[in-house]
C-alpha positions as CSV (number, residue, x, y, z in Angstrom):
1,X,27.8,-3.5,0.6
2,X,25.8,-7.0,-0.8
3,X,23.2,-6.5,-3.1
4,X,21.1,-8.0,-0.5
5,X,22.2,-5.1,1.8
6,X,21.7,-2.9,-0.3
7,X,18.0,-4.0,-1.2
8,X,17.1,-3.5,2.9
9,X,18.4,-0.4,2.6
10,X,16.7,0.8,-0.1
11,X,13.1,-1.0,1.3
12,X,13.7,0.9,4.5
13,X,14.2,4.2,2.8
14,X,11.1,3.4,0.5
15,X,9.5,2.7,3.4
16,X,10.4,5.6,5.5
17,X,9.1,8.1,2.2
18,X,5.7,6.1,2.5
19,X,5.6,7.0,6.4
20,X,6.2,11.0,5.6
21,X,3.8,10.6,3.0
22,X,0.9,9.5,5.1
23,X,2.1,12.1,7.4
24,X,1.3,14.4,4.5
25,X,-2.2,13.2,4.6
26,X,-2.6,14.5,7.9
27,X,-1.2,17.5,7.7
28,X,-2.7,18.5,4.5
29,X,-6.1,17.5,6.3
30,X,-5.5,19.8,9.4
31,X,-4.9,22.5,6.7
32,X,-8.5,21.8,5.8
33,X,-9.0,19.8,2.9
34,X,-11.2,16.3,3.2
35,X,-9.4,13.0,2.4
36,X,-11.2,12.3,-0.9
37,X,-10.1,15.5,-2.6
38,X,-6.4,14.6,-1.2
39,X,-6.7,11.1,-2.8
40,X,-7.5,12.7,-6.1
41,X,-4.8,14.9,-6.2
42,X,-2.4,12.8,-4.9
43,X,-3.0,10.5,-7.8
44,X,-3.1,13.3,-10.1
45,X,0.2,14.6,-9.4
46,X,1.3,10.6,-9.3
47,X,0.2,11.0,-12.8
48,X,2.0,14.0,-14.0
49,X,4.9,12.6,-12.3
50,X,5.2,9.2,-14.5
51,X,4.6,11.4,-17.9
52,X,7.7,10.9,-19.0
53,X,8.1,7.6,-18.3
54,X,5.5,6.7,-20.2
55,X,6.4,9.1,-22.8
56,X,9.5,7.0,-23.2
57,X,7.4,3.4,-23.0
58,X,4.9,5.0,-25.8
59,X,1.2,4.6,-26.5
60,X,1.9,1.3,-27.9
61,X,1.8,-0.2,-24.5
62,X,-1.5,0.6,-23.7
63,X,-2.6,-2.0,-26.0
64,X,-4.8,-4.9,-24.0
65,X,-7.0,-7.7,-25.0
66,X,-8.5,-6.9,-20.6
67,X,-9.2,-3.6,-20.5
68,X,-12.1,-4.6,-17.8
69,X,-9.8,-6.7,-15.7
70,X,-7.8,-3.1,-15.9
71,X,-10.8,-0.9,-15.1
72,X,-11.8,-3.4,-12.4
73,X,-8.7,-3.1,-10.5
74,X,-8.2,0.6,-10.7
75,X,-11.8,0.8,-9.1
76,X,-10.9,-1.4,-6.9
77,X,-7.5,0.3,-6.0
78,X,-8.8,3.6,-5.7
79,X,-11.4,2.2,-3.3
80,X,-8.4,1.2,-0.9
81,X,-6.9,4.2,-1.6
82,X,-9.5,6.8,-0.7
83,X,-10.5,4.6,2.9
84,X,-7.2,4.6,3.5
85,X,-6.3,8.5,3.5
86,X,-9.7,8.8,5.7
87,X,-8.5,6.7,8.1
88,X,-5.6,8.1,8.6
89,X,-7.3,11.5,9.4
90,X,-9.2,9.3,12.6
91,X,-6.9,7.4,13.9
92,X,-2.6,7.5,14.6
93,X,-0.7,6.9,11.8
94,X,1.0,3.5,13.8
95,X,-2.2,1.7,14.6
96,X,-3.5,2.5,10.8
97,X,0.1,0.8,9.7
98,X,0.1,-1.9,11.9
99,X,-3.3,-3.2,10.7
100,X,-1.9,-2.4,6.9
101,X,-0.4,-5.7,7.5
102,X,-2.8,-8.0,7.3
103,X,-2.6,-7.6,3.0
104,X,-0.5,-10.6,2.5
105,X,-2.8,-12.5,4.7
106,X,-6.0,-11.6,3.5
107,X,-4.3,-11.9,0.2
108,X,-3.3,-15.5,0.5
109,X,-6.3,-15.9,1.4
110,X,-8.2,-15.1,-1.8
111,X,-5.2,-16.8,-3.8
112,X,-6.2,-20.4,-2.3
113,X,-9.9,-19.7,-3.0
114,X,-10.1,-18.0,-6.1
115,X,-6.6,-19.0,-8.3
116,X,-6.4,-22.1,-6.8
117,X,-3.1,-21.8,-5.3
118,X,-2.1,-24.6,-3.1
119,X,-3.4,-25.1,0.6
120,X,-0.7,-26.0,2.4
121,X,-0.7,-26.3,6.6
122,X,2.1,-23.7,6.7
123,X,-0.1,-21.6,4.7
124,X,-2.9,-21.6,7.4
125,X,-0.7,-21.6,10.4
126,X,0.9,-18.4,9.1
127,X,-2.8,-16.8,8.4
128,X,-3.8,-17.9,11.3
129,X,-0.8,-16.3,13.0
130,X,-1.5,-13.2,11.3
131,X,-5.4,-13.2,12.5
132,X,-4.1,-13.4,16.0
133,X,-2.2,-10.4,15.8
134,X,-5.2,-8.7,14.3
135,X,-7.2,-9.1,17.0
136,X,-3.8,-8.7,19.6
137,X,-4.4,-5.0,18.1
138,X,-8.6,-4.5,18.0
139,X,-9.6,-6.8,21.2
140,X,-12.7,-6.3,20.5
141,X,-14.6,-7.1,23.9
142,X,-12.0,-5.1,25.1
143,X,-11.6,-1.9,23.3
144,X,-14.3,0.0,21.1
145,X,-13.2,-0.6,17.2
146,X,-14.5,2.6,15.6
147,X,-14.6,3.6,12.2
148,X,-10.9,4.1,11.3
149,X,-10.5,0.8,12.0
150,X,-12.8,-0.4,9.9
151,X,-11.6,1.7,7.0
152,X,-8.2,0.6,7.5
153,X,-9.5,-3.3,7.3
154,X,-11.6,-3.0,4.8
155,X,-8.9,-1.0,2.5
156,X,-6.4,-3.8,3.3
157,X,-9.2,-6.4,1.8
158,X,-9.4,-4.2,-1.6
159,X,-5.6,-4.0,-1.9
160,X,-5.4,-7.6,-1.6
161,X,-7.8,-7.9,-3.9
162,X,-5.8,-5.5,-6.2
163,X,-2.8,-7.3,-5.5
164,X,-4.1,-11.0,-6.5
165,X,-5.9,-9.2,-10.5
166,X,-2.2,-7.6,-10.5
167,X,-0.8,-11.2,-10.7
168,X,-3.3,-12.3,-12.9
169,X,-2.7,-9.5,-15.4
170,X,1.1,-10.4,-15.0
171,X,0.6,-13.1,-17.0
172,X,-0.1,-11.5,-20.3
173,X,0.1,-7.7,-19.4
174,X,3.7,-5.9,-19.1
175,X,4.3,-3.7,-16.0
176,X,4.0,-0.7,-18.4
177,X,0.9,-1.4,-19.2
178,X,-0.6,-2.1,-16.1
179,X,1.1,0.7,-14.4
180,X,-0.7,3.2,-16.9
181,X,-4.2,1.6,-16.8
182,X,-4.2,1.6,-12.7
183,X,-2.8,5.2,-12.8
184,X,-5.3,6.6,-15.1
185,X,-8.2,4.7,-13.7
186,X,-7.7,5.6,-10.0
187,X,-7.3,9.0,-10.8
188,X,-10.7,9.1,-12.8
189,X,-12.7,6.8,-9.8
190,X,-11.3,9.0,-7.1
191,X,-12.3,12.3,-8.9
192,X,-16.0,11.8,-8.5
193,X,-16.0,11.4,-4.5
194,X,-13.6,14.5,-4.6
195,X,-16.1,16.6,-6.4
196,X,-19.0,16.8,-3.5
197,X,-16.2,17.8,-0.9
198,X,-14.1,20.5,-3.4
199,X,-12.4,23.6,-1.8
200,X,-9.6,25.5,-3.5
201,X,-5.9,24.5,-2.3
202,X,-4.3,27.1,-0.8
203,X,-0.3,28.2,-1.9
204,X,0.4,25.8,1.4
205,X,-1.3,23.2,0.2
206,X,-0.3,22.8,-3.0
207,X,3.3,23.0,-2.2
208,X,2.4,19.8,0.4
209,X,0.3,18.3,-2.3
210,X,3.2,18.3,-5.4
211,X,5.7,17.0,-2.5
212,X,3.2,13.8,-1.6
213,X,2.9,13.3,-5.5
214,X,7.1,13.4,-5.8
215,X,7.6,11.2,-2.8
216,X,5.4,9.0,-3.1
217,X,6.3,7.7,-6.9
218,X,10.3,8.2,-6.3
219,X,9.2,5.9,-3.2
220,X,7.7,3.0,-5.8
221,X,11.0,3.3,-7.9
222,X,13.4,2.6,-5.1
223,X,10.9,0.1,-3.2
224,X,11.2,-1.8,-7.2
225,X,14.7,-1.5,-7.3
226,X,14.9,-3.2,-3.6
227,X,12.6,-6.0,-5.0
228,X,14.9,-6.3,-8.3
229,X,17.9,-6.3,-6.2
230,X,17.6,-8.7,-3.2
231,X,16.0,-11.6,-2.2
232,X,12.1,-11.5,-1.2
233,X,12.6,-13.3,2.1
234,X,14.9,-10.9,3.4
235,X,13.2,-7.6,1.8
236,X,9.8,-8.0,3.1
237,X,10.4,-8.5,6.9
238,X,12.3,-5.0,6.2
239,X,9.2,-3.2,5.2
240,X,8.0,-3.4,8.6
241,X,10.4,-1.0,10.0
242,X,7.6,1.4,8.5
243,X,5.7,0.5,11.5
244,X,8.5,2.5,13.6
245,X,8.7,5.5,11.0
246,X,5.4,5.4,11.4
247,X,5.1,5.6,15.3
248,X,8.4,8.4,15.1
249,X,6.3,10.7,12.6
250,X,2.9,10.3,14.9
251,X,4.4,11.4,17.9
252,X,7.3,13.7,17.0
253,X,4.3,16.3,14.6
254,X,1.3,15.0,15.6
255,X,1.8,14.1,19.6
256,X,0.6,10.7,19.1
257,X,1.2,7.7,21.4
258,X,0.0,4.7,19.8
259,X,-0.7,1.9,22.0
260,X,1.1,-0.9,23.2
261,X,-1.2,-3.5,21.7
262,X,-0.4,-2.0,18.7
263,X,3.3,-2.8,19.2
264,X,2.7,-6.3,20.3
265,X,-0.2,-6.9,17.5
266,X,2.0,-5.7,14.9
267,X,5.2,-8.1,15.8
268,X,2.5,-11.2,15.8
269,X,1.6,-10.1,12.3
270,X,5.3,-9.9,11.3
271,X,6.1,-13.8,12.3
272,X,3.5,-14.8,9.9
273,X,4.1,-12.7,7.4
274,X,7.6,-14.1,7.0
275,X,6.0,-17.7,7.4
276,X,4.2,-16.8,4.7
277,X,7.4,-15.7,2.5
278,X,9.8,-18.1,3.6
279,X,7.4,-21.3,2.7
280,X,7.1,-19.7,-1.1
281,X,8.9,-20.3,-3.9
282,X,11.6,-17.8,-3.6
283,X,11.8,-17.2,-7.7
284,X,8.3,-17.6,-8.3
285,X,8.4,-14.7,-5.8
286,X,10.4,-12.2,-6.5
287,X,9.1,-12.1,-9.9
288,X,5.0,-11.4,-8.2
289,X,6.6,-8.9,-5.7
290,X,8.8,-7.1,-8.1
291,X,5.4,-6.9,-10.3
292,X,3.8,-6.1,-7.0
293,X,6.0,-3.5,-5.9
294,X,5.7,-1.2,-9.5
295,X,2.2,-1.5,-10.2
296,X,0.4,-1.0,-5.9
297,X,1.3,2.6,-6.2
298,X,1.7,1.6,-2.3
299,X,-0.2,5.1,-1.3
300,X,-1.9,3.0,0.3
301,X,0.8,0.8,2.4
């Protein structure tokens, strides 16, 4: 097997673990426990699980000269993260994923206004592609867009938003560093919400709860090791196959049939996303997505 077949692989895997973990979400939800309390947790046990990593790195590493830029983005992240798990607890897990998307568009976005990246017509065709497939998914006019919709776009804003102070803490920050600031400070943000909605975990729960934390950090390590392996261009179109674990998971344990526009929307959004890869710099790249792909904690997407 290639190295470059071998980083799809592993970005499908990583992928799939993502799926079953927002599957988790829902389950956990049924069982009775509100989304914000799961956020926490799951970041908690996210926590617990990278102890001994950073053990190993030592607390030399959480040296920084931007703590605020830190703190900012762990806000920020945690944001994403807690509308996320909500709206996964309204609407099917495939229409949430397909929407989860629009990141690298919304993303680019913020790069050309704010860090001055450059504005190329490729650049907008591919956004532009990306905003059709949006709306290929809401029609609004035509279908109602409630409010796990509008959690699901609004996270996607925030994790952009995360994404683009990830690359600019890149610069001078190692992914050690970041990794432990983000972890810390989205488990502290998302323990106040958790608070006002508390109820004891049952055995059941807990037992779902430790297995989310597990998955969803051995997820991040292989989805790195994809990115470290293989090229961008080819490992990125492969993380959309989590659109179909997505749609397996729905319907198989929760009897959901996502629509077709969801389908349709979510190929549209797929074009441009890899008009959006293929007109980068493919070194330049790799290096922002392997960055990218450690420090998201992609809970959220």
């Amino acid at each position: 097997m290639t190295r470059n077949s071998r980083a799809i692989s592993l970005m499908v895997i990583s992928v799939g673990m993502l799926a079953c973990l927002d599957g988790i979400v829902k389950v956990v939800n049924s069982l009775g426990m509100h989304p914000f309390e799961i956020a926490f947790l799951r970041n908690l046990f996210g926590v617990v699980a990278l102890i001994p990593f950073f053990m190993r790195a030592g607390f030399r590493e959480l040296r920084t000269l931007r703590l605020k830029t830190h703190i900012g983005r762990g806000i920020i992240h945690a944001t994403a993260m807690i509308t996320w798990f909500w709206a996964l607890t309204i609407i099917p897990l495939a229409d949430a994923t397909a929407l989860s998307f629009m990141v690298p568009f919304f993303a680019s976005i913020g790069a050309i206004f704010f860090m001055n990246e450059p504005s190329k017509l490729i650049r907008w065709v591919s956004i532009a592609i990306g905003f059709t497939g949006m709306l290929i998914i809401l029609r609004p006019g035509f279908a109602e867009i409630g409010i796990g919709t509008w959690l699901v776009l609004g996270g996607t804003i925030f994790v952009a938003i995360s994404k683009l102070l990830t690359k600019t803490l890149s610069r001078t920050e190692s992914a050690t560093t970041i990794v432990a600031y983000m972890s810390l400070t989205v488990t502290f943000v998302s323990f106040f919400p958790a608070i006002f909605v508390w109820t004891w975990p049952t055995i059941e729960m807990w037992l779902w709860l430790i297995g989310m934390g597990g998955l969803g950090s051995l997820a991040h390590v292989i989805q790195a090791q994809a990115y470290k392996e293989g090229d961008v261009t080819l490992i990125e179109p492969a993380g959309f196959v989590r659109l179909i674990w997505a749609a397996l998971i729905g319907f198989i344990i929760f009897g959901e049939q996502p629509l077709i526009w969801s389908w349709v929307g979510g190929a549209v959004i797929m074009v441009g996303v890899i008009m959006l890869i293929k007109k980068t710099d493919k070194e330049e790249d790799k290096k922002i997505h392997e960055k990218v792909a450690i420090t998201s904690k992609q809970d959220f997407f």
